[in-house]
N, C-alpha and C positions, 0 to 999 in steps of 0.2 A: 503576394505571398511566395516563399520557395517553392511552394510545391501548387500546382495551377491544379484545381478541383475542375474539373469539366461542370456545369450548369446543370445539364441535365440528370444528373447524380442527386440533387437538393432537389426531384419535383419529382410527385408522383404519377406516375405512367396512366392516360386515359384507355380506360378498355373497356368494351363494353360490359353493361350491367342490365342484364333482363332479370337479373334475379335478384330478392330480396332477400336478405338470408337473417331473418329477422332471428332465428333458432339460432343459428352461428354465432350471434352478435350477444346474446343472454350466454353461451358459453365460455366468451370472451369476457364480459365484464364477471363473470363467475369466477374465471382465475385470477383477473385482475386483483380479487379480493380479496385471494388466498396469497398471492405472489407478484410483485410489483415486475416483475417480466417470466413472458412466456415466448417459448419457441414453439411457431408454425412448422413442423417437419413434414414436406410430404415433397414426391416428387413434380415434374414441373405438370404447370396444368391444373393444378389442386386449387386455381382461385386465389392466394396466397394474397397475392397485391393486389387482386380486384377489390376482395371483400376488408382489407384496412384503407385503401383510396376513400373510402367514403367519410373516413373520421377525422377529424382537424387533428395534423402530427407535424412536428420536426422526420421530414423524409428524408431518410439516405437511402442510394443505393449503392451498395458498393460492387468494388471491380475487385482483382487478384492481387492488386498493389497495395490493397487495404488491409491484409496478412501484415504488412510493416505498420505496426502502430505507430509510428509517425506520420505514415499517410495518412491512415483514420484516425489521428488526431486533428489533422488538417481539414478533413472533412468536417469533423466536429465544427469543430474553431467556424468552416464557413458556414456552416447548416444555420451555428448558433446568433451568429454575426447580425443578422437581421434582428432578434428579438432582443441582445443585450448590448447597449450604446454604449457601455465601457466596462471595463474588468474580465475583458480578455488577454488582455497584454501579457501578463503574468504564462498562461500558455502560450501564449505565442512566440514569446522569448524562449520556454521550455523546448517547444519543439525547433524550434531554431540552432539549439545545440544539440539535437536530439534525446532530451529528457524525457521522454514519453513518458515516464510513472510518474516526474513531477509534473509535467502538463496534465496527468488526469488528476492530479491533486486539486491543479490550481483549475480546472474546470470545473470541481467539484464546489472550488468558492465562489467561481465567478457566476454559477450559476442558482446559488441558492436562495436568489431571490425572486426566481421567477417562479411562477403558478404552475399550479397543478399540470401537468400536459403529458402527451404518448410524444414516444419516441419510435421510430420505425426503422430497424435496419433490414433494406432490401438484399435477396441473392446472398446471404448470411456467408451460404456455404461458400462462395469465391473468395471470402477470407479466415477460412477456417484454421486460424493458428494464435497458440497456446498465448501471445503478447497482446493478441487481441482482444483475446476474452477474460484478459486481465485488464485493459484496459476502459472494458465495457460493466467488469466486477467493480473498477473502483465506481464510474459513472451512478452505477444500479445504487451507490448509496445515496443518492438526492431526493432527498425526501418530496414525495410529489409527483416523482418521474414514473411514469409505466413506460415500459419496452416492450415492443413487440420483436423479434428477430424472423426475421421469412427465411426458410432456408430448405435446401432440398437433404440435407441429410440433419439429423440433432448434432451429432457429435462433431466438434466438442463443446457446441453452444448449451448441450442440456446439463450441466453442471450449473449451468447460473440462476433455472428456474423452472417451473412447471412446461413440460413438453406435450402440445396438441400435436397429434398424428394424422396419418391420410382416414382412418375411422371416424374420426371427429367433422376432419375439413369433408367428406365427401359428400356431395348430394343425395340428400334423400328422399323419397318418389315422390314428395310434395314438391318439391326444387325442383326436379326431373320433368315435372309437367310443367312448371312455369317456365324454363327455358322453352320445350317444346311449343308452346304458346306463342312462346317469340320468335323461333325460327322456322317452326314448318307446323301452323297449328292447324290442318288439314287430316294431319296423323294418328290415328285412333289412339286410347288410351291405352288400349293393351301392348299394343308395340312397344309404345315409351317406355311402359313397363320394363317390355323384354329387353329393349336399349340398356335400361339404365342397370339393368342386374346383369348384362354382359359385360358390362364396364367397370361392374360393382361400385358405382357413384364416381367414378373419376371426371368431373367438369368438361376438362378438355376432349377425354377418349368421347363423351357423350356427345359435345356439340357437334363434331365433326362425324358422329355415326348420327347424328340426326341431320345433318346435310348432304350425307348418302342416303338417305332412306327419302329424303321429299327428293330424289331425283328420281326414284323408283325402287334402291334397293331393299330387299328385305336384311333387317337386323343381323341376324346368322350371316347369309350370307357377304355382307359389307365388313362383317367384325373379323370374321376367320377367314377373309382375303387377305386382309393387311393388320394382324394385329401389332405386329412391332412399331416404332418411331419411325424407320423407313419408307416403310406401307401409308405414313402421312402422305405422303405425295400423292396417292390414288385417291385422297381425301380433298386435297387442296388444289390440285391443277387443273379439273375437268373445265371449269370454267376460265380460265387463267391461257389468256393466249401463249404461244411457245416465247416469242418476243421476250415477255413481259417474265417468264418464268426465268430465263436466259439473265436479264435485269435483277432477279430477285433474288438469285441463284449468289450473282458475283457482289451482291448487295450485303449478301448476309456474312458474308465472311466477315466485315465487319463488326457484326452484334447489332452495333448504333450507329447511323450515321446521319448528317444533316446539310445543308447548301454547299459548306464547301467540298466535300469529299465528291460530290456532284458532276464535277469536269470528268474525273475519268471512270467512273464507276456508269452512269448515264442519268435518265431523266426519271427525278424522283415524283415527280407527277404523276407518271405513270403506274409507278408502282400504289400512290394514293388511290388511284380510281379502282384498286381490288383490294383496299385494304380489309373489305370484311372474310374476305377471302382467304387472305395473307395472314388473318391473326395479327394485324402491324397494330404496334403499342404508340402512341405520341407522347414526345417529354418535351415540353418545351421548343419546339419548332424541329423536333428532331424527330425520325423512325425511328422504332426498335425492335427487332425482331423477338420473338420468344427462341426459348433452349431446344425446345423439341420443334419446332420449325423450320430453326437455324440449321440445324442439325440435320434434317432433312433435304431443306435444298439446296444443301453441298454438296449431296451425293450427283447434283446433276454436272457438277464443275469435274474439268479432270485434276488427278494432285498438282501436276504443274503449274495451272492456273490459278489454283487456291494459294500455290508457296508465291506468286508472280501478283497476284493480290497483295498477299500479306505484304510483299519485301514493297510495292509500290504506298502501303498505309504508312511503312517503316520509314522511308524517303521522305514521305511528308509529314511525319510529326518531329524530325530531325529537320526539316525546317522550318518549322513552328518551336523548335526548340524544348518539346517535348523528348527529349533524349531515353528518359526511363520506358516509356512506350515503347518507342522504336525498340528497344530491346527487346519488350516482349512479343511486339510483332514478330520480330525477326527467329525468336526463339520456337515459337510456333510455328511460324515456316518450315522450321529445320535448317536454318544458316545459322548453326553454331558455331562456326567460326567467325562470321560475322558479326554477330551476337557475342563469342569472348574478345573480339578487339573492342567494338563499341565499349563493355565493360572495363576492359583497358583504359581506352583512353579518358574514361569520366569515371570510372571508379570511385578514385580519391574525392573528387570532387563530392559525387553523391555521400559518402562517408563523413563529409564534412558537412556535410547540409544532414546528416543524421541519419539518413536511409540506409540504416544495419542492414535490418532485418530483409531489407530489397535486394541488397549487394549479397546476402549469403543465400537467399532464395533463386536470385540466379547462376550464383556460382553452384548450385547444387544441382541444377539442370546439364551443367557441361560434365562429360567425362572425365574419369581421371588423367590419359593421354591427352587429353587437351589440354589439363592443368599442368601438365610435364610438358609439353613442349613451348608453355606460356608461363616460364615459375613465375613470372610477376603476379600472376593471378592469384598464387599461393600466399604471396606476400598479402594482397587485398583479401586473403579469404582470413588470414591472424589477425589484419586489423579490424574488421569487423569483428571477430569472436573477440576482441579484446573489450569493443566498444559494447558490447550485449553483456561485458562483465562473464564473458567465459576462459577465464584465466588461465587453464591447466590445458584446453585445446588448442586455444591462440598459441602458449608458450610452446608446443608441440608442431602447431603449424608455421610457425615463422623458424623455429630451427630445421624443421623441414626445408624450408624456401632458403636460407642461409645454406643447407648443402647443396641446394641445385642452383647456387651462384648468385643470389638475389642479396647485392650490399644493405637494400635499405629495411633487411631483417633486421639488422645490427643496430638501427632506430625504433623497430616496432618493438624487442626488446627491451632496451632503453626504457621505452613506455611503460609498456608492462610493467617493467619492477619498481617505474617512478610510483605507479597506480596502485600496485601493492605494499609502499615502500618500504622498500628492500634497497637500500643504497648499497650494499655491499655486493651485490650481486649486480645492480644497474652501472656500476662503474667500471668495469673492464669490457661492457659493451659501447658506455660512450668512449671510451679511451678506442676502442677499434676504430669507431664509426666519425671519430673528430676531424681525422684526416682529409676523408674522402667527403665529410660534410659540414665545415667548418661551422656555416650560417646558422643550420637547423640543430647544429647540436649546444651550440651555445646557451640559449635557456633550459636546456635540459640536463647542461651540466651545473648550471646554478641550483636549482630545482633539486637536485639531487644531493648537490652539499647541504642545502636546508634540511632535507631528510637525514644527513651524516651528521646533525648538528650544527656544523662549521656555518655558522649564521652569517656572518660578518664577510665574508668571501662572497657566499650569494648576492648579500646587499652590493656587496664592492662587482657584482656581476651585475647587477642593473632588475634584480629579480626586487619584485614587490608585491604586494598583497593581504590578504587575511593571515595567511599562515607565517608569512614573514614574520610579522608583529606579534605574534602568537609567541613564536620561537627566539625570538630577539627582544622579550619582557616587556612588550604592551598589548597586554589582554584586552585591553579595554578599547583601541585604536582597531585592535582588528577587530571587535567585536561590533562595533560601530560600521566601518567599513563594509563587513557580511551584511549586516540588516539593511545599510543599502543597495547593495546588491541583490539581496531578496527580491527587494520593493524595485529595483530597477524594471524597464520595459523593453532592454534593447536583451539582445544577447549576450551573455559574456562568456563565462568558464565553460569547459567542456563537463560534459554527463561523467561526472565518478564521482565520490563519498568525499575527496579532496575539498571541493568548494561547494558543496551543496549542506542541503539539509543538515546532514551527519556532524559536519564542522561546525555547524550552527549552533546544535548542541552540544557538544563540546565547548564551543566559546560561552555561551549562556551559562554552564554549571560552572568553568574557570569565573568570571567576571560580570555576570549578568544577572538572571532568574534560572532559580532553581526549578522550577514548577514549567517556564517554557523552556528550556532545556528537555524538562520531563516530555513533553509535549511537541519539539521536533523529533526527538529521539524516535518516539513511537508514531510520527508519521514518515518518519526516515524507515523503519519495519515496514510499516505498508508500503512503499516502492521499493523494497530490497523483496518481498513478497511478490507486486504485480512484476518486478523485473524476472523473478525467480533466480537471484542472486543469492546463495547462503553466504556469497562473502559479503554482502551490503547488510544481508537480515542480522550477520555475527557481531557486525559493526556496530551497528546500532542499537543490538541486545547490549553489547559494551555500552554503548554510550547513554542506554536507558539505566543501567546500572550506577553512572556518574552520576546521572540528575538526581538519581533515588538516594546514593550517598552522602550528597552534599544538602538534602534533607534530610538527614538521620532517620532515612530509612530501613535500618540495617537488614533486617531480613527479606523485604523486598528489591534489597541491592544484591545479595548473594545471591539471591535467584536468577535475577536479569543476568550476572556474570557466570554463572553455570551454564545456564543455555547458551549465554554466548560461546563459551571456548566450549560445548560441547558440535557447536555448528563451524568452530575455527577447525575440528579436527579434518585431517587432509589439507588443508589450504595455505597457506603460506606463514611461518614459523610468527611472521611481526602480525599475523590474527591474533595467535594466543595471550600478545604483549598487555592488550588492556583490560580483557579480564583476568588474567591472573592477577597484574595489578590491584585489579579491584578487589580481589578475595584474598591480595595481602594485606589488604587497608583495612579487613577485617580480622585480621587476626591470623590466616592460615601460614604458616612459615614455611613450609616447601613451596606455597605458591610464590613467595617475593625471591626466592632462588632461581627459581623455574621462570619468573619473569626477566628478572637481572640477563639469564643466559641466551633467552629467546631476542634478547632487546641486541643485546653484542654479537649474536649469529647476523642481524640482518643490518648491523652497521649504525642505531640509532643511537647516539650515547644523549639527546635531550630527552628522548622517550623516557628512556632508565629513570632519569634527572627525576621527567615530572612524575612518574609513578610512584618512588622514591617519596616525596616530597607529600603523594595524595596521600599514601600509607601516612605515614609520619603525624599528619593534623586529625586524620582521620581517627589514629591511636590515641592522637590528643584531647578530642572532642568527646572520647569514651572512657576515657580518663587512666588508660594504658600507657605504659613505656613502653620506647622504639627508639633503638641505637641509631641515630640517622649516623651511615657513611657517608664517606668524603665522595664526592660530588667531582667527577674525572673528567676532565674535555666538556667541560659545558660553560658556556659566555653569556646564560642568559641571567640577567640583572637582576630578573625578579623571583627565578629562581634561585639564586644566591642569594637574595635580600632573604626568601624565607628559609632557607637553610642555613644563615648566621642564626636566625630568629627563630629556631625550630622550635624552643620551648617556651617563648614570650615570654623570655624573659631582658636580652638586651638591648632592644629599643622598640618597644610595642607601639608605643605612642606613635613614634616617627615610623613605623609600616603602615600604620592604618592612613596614618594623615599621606603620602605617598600613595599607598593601594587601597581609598575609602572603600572599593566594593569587596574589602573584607569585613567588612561588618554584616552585611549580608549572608545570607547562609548559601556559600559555595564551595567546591572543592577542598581549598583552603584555607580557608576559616578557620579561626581557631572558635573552643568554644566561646559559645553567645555570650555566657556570663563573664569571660575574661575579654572579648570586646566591645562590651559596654560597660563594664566597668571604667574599663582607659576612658571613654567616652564620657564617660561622668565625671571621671577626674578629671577630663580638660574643657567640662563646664558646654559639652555638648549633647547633654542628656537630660531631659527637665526633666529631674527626680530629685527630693531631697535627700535621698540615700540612698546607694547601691549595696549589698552585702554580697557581690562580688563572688558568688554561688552558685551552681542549679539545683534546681530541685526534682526531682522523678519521683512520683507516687501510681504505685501498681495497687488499684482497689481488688483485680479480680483476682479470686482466693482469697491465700491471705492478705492483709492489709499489709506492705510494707512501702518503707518511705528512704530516699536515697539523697544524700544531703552532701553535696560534692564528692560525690562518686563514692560515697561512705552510708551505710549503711545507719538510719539512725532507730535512735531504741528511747521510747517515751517512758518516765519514771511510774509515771500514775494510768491505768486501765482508759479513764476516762475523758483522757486527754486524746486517747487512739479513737474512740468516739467520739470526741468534740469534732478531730479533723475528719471521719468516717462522716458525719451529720453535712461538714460542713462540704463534701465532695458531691454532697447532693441535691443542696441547693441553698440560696442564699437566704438570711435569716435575719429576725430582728433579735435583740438583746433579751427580751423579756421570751419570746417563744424559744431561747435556748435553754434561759435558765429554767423552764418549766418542763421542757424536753431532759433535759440533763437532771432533772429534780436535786439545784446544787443552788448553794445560798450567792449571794452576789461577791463577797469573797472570795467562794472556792471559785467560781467561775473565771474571777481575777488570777487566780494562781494557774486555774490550766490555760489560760488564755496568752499566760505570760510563758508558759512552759511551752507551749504550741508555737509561739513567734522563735524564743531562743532557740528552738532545734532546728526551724526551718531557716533562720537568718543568725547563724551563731557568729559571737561578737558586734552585734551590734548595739551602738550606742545607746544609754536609756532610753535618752528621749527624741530619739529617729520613730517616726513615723513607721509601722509596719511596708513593706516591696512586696512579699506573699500574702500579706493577708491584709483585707480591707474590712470596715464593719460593717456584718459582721459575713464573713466570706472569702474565699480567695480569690485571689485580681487575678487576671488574667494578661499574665507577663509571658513574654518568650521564654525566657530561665526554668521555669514550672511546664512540668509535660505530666498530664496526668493520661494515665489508660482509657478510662472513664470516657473521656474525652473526645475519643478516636474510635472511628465506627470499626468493628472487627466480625469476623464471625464465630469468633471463639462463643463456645457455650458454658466458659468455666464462671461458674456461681460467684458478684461476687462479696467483699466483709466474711468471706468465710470463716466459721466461727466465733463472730461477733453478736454479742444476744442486748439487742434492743428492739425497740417494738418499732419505730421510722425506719431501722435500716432492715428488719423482717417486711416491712411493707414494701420496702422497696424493693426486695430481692423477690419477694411474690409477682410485683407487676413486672420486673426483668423479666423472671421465670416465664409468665404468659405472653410476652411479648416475643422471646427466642420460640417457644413452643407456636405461636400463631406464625409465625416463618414457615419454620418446619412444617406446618401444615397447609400452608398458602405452595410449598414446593410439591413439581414432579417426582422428584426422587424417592425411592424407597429407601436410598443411604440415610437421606435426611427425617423420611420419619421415620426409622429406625434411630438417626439420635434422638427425635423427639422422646421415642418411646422412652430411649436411657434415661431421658430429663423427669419424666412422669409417664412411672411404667402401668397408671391402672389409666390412663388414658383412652378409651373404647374405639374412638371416629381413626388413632392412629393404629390402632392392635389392628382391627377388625379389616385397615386398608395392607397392611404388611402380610396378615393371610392369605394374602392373595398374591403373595410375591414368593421371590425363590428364599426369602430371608424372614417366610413363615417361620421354621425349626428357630431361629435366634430368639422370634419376639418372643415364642411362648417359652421358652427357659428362663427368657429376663422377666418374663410376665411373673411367672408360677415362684421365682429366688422373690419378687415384691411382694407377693400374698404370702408365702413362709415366713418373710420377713417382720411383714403385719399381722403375724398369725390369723391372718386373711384363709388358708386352704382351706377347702371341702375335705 
């Protein structure tokens, strides 16, 4: 793998265990209950690992490198490796281009077939940053999983779940006596006592004041010698020859060590034969010292020998080819100049292997002067903010590093506004930078005319891909292409919204399914969320709004495209480009202005093209006009095939048969009923009749009925009841006409008047398309309300007085009111109440809310109403 997990990280640490913490373990599975992860917070010493060692878990422990969720994702990856034989790849490609919010995606699928199990993250606090515990947020949703997190502080791990404190975790005088038992059970009960209430239950502080007290001292006096971590050492040496302290002393700078570190540190043997002494932890054939231990017998070391330590652990994980380590040894040491050339010369490299968040975590330890007299380091600190998707500080920190001399800003640029595409802006940085980099700028200037539109020049550049095909009028090639890429196991594209997820959807709403479109869009949200990107989360708000559109979901698509361009504001002008778009497809006219001008600030004239072109079908499909202009500097095929064909009218047959996934319901679709019609005409629809229509019927309120975007008006009362009956359920012939109390001829006349409005002009003896006996079929053309779950509580046949469609509006009626009442909310029964204001279970629970004064006015207006008052 990239990144080498050390072994001893995946096992959990042996330590002893005199105590049963049988009460501990009843508090544990009590929050389990309430909350699929909880945080251990206490400081060190609190037992933490003792008392989850004992439960069957996937162990991690982690180190400081685990701050970069890429490294803990790799841990993951290996933790998991063992229990699932295949369906990892999917992350492991993620993190290989450093995707970490899709690798926590794809762990969350590759893991959800495994059983119930804990998860254990050891030493929480050594990766206590904000990528983390997003990607331990997406994790926490596999159903099944409990998490434990051990850590010496909550924050910022207690956002994700219930937080046990050092109150919880301490010993209490039961526990107190049974450790005593086990280490010095010669000690009267009272002492222990007073042991354990000087310590106030802290594990550690107790064990070691109770192996001062079986050496002779009294309680007081061993605690208020040495109460600090320091004062450990008057706890731990007495017995501990100087030798061996010397050994344990230059041992521990390490943390953890095992045979090979062995040569120069000395004889770890030695150190075994006082491990009860020493507090030493075992993982796996290795030592490990505890925090408060560690920390103690360093004070025996002088600083020079600890940096003279460190810098010899640094030497030798650089030739183990541990490079990231050696940094941080060296970092701790305080050879920060050491430390910023290492970073120098493998920077890049780490960057490309994914590790952001490592590369800006150490550049945030060196000084500013060091970054001035090293600008290349500035250059490595914009491309990491570029790769974390922090756009606005990269483009700040790379024109920084461009004024203190650093040419190859003039390429992290470049990037940048390929990433954001902005070709009009990225192109006077590749025209600097071609010069001096002929090799590495050449796909990036192909890449960039694809964003300028100029399709044809890129291809004639050797550029290829999803997006090529996208833009050069085969949706369906790259859409194809993407999905194996998806499913691919190697690595490919680099982590941005270009070749991931986001394009995914995009291509799915152009040429594929409307519904998985919907459906990466919104897992494209959740890694623009765990990344904490508002430009990925804006992106994808856009691009959930496509899917929504090319469902005719119009109010659900306005939404998606507001929240989008309200997260696009500040960020880069081509943000605003696709939801405005989307809210001119709906109709808004300054938005298709405001889009046009946004589109030609950052140089896209296909963008324009296809927004253009989604308004246009979109207008079409709602049965609105829309002046389609002329179509400026754009060569793609299939965008010109639909903007000859803007109105379907001069060659519909020959579009579909060329682009069949418009028959589907996507971006550009025209409507369903004018592409199945074609479809019927050319003898590829098994129907004996199309009437080449839709139909919309809105039951809630009033009844009305929408007959090719035309409103339609039935001559006879009883016809608007025949079709009201018939929206409610299907029927035989004889229970209409006894329902309808009408003779078998009249029944004939509205039956025949009910068909003509819905399917006008059709032939006598055609077969009803809306209506079947005796009921309506269930075509794609016909969109009833009725239909479609909603939360509206509008009543509905309003005004319509029959005795089946009164029963039916009674059990509506208790069925929205048994909602409202099954809800939390006081909003909600407060609608109940409006729905049925003499309702007692919901009055009686709104008195008791701030929105008392509301119910009883609407109460007392329902009893005046019913001449009900006292």
């Amino acid at each position: 793998m990239p990144y080498r997990v050390p072994k001893s990280r995946l096992l959990p640490p042996r330590t002893a265990r005199e105590v049963e913490r049988v009460r501990l373990y009843e508090v544990l599975n009590q929050g389990f209950a309430r909350s699929p992860l909880l945080v251990l917070a206490a400081g060190a010493g609190y037992g933490k690992s003792t008392l989850l060692t004992s439960w069957p878990a996937v162990w991690l422990t982690l180190g400081e490198d685990c701050s970069d969720p890429v490294v803990l994702g790799w841990h993951l990856v290996e933790a998991y490796s063992p229990k699932v034989e295949a369906g990892l790849e999917g992350a492991i490609a993620a993190l290989e281009r450093g995707a970490w919010a899709s690798a926590g995606e794809a762990l969350l699928e590759a893991l959800s077939h495994l059983p119930a199990h804990l998860l254990v993250l050891d030493e929480a606090q050594r990766a206590a940053s904000r990528e983390a515990v997003a990607l331990m947020r997406t994790l926490s949703q596999l159903p099944g999983l409990r998490i434990a997190v051990l850590t010496r502080r909550a924050a910022p791990w207690e956002v994700l779940g219930r937080v046990l404190g050092e109150s919880e975790l301490a010993f209490d005088a039961a526990e107190a006596l049974q450790l005593a038992e086990a280490i010095a059970p010669e000690l009267p009960a009272f002492e222990i006592e007073q042991a354990h209430s000087l310590v106030r239950g802290w594990p550690l502080g107790l064990r070691l004041l109770l192996r001062a007290m079986r050496r002779g001292a009294k309680p007081e006096q061993a605690f208020y010698a040495h109460p600090d971590p320091a004062g450990l050492l008057a706890y731990l040496v007495p017995a501990v020859p100087e030798s061996v302290q010397q050994l344990a002393a230059r041992a521990s700078v390490l943390g953890e060590l095992g045979p090979e570190e062995a040569h120069w540190v000395g004889d770890l043997q030695e150190l075994e034969r006082y491990e009860a002494d020493l507090l030493l932890e075992k993982v796996g054939g290795r030592i490990r010292f505890h925090p408060l231990v560690r920390q103690a017998l360093m004070t025996l070391l002088e600083p020079a020998e600890v940096r003279n330590l460190l810098s010899r652990a640094a030497d030798t994980s650089l030739r183990r080819g541990e490079d990231v380590r050696a940094a941080e040894y060296l970092l701790e040491a305080g050879r920060l100049g050491h430390a910023a050339d290492l970073v120098l010369k493998r920077g890049e490299e780490w960057l490309a292997r994914g590790l952001t968040y490592t590369v800006l975590a150490m550049l945030e330890r060196l000084s500013e002067s060091m970054l001035h007299t090293r600008p290349t380091l500035r250059f490595l600190q914009a491309e990491a903010l570029r790769q974390a998707g922090r756009y606005a500080e990269a483009e700040q920190v790379y024109q920084q590093a461009l004024g203190e001399g650093v040419e190859r800003a003039l390429i992290g640029l470049s990037r940048l506004y390929l990433d954001t595409v902005e070709p009009a802006k990225a192109s006077g940085y590749l025209l600097a930078a071609k010069a001096r980099y002929p090799e590495e700028v050449a796909p990036l200037w192909a890449e960039n005319l694809l964003n300028a539109g100029r399709v044809q020049e890129a291809i004639e550049l050797g550029l290829d891909g999803p997006r090529v095909w996208l833009r050069s009028g085969q949706p369906e090639r790259a859409l194809s292409e993407l999905r194996q890429w998806e499913s691919a196991t190697t690595a490919r594209a680099p982590q941005n919204h270009r070749e991931g997820t986001l394009l995914l959807a995009l291509l799915e709403a152009v040429a594929g399914d409307a519904r998985a479109a919907e459906t990466a869009a919104r897992k494209g949200r959740r890694e623009g969320e765990t990344l904490g990107s508002p430009f990925v989360v804006a992106l994808a708000e856009a691009r959930l709004g496509h899917a929504l559109l090319a469902q005719n979901r119009w109010q659900e698509a306005e939404e998606a495209y507001r929240r989008s361009l309200s997260l696009s504001q500040g960020g880069p002008s081509r943000l605003k480009v696709e939801p405005l778009g989307g809210l001119a497809a709906l109709g808004e006219e300054k938005a298709f202005s405001e889009m046009v001008r946004f589109a030609r600030e950052s140089g896209d004239a296909w963008v324009e093209a296809f927004m253009t072109l989604m308004a246009a079908q979109a207008h079409l499909r709602r049965g609105r006009s829309f002046v389609l202009p002329a179509m400026v500097g754009v060569d793609d095929p299939f965008l010109l095939a639909l903007a000859q064909n803007a109105d379907w009218q001069s060659d519909p047959g020959g579009l579909l048969e060329r682009y069949p996934f418009l028959c589907n319901p996507t971006l550009f679709a025209p409507p369903i009923h004018r592409s199945r019609r074609l479809l019927w005409e050319a003898g590829k629809l098994n129907v004996p009749y199309h009437p080449g229509v839709s139909v919309e019927i809105r039951a809630r309120g009033v009844l009305r009925v929408w007959v090719g975007y035309q409103e339609a008006r039935f001559k006879r009362e009883k016809t608007r009841v025949l079709l009201a009956l018939l929206l409610i359920r299907d029927w035989s012939k004889e229970a209409l006409l006894d329902t309808l109390e009408v003779s078998d001829g009249e029944f004939r006349v509205l039956w025949s008047e009910l068909l003509g409005t819905l399917e006008p002009g059709r032939p006598s003896r055609a077969p009803g398309y809306f209506l079947k006996p005796y009921g309506l079929a269930t075509v794609p053309e016909l969109w009833v309300d009725l239909w479609h779950p909603t939360d509206e509580d509008v009543l509905p046949f309003a005004g319509m007085d029959h005795p089946e469609l009164e029963r039916f509006q009674a059990a509506w009626l208790q069925g929205v009111l048994q909602r409202y009442r099954q809800s939390d909310s006081p909003a909600d029964w407060f609608k109940g109440l409006a729905l049925e204001p003499l309702d007692e279970d919901l009055y009686t629970r709104l008195l008791q809310t701030e929105l008392a004064p509301e119910a009883r006015r609407l109460r007392q207006a329902a009893l005046r109403e019913l001449e009900l008052e006292a």
